[in-house]
N, C-alpha and C positions, 0 to 999 in steps of 0.2 A: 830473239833480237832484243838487247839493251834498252828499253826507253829515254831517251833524251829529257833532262831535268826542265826543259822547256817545250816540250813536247811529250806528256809522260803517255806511254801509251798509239803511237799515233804511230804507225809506220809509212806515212804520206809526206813525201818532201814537202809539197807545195802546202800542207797545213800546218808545217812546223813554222814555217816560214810566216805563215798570216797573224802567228803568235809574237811578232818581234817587229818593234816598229823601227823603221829608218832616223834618226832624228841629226838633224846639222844646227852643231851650234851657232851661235848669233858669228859673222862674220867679226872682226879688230879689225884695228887702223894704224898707222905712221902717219907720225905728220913730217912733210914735207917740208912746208913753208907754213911759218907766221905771221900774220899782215898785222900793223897796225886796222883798227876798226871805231868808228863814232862812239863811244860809249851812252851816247844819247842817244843814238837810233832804235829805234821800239821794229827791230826789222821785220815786215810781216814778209816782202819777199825778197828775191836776191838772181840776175841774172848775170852770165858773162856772154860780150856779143863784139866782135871785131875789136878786143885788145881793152875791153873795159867791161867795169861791172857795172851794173847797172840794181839800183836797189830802192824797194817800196817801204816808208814807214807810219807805223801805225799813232793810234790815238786822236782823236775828235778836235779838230784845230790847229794840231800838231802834225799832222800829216805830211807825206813830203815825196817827192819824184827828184832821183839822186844819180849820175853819172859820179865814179868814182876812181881811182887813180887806184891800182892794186898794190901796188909797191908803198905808196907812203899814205893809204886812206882819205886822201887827199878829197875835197868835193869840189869835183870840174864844173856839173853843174846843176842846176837846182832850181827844180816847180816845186811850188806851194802846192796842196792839197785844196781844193773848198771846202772850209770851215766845218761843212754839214756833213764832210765825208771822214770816213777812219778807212786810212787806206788800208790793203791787203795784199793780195799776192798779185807778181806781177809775172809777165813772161813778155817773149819778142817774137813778133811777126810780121816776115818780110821788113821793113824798113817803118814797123809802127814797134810801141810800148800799149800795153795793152795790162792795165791794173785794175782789180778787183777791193771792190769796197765791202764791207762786213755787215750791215744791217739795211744798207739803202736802195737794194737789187740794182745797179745801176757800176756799170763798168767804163772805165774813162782808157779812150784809145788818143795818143798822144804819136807827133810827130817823133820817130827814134834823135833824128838829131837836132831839132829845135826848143824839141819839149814842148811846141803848139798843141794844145789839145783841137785834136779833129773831129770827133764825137762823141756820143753816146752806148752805149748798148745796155738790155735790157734786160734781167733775168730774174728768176724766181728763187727764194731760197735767201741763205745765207753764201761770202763771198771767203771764204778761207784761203787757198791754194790754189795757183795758177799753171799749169805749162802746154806743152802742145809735141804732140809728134808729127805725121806729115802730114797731115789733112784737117787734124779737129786740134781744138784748144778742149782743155782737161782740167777741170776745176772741182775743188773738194770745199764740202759746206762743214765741218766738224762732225758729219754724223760718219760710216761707214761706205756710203755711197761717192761714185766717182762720177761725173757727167762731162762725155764728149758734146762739142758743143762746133757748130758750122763757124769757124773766123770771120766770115761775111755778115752774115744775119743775129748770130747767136742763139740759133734755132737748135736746140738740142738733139741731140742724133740718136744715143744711146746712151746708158748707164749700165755699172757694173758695181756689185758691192763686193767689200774688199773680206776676205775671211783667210784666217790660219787654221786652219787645220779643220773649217767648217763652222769658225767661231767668228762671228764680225769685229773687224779691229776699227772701233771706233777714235772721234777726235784726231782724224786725218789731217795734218794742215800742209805747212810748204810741199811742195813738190818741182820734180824734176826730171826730164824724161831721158833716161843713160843706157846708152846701147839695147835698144828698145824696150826698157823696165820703166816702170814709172818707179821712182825713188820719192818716197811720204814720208817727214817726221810726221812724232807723236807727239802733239801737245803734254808738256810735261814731263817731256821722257827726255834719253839720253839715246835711244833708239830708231833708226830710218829703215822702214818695211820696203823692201823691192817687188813691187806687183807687176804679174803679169795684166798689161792690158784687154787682152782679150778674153780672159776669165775672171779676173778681181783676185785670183791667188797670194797670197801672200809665197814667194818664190826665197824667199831668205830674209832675214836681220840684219843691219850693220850697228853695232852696237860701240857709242861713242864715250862713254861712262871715262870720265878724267878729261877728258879732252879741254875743260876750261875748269878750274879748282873752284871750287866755293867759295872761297875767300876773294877771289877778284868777281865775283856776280854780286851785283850789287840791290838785288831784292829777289823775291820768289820768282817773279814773273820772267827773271834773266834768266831763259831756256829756249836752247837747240829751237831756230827756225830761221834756217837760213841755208839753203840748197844751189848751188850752181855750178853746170857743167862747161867746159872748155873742149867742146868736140873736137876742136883742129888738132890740140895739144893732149887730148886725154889727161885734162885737169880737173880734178874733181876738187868743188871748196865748201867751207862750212863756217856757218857762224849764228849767231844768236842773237835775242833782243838783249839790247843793251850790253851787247859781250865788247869788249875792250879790245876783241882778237879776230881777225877771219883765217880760218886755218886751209891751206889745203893738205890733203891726205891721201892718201894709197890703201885700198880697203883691201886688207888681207884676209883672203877667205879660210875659213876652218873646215875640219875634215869632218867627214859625217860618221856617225855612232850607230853600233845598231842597241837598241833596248826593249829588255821583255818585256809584252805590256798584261803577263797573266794568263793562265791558264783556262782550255777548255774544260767544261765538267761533262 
């Protein structure tokens, strides 16, 4: 019998096999539609909730709680932030806004359509990324770690740290939770990791690389953070701090590879 150049020697199917790893490439995109966007908004987070966006923005003073018009970026309507707070990420529960602050542990739950701030909540950590699937809110601190968290109380339920291939993918920020994945950019990146919930898996890439040119970002810091899903419509959109544009797009999945990763001796 032949020996196989990736198997040299080994007459065992199933160990030729554990010599070759599966690898899928980072998923592309189409864009759909191009919205006009603030180019002022320092956007930490970004929801869509019965026919509007709803959007968090960042920096100490500057802060802001945003009802938005998709079609013309229009701002319908508009809370100021407390001075003391740098807003973060935000997400929508039941008929509240529910926004994450960055250094003050301290989460501001707002009436959905009045923008009245209704309370407090209180949490440990840093306040990065916000979303929720059916039961917990989902909040990412910049490290690797994810925390479900009770909507009531904010009583932390469980935690899961997120890894590719065994490796923690730190600097977690926006989030989004799309046909049961949690969808995380990477601060700094051009890259949104699809985790499985219930393990931290890193389950694929969507890799958004062009999607807004250099030339229209108008500092370092104008990068990918800005996630939101359109459940009724299966719309997915995207946008950034200080991006000019909110895109929506159709994530087109790539095929998977197989590669040798090496020989037994």
């Amino acid at each position: 019998m032949r020996s196989s150049p990736l198997c040299p020697r080994v007459p065992v199917l199933f160990f030729c096999l554990a010599t070759i790893l599966v690898a899928r490439a980072a998923d592309t995109y189409r864009v759909v539609h191009s919205y006009p966007h603030d180019q002022q908004a320092f956007t930490q987070g970004l929801v869509y909730v019965d026919g509007h966006l709803y959007e968090s923005t960042g920096i100490s003073g500057q802060s802001s709680l945003r009802m938005l018009d998709l079609e013309t970026g229009s701002i319908l309507k508009f809370q100021d932030v407390p001075s003391k707070y740098f807003g973060e990420g935000l997400t929508a529960w039941g008929n509240t806004l529910i926004q994450l602050t960055w250094q003050s542990h301290t989460a501001l739950v707002y009436d959905r359509l009045t923008f009245r701030l209704l309370r407090t909540l209180s949490y440990t950590g840093e306040g990065w990324g916000l979303t929720h699937d059916a039961k917990s809110l989902i909040l990412s601190d910049g490290t690797s770690t994810l925390r479900f968290f009770d909507p009531a109380t904010f009583r932390e339920l469980r935690r899961i740290v997120v890894k590719d291939r065994g490796k923690p993918v730190v600097e977690l920020n926006e989030l989004e939770y799309v046909h049961g994945e949690i969808y995380a950019d990477v601060w700094h990146s051009n890259r949104i990791a699809r985790i499985s919930p219930a393990t931290g898996n890193v389950l694929g890439w969507i890799d958004l690389a062009g999607i807004l040119p250099e030339n229209q970002r108008s500092s370092h810091e104008a990068v990918l953070n800005g996630i939101a899903y359109d459940a009724a419509n299966d719309r997915l959109f995207v946008t950034g701090k200080l991006w000019p544009r909110l895109f929506e797009i159709k994530v087109i999945p790539q095929k998977a590879k197989l590669i040798p990763v090496g020989h037994h001796k």
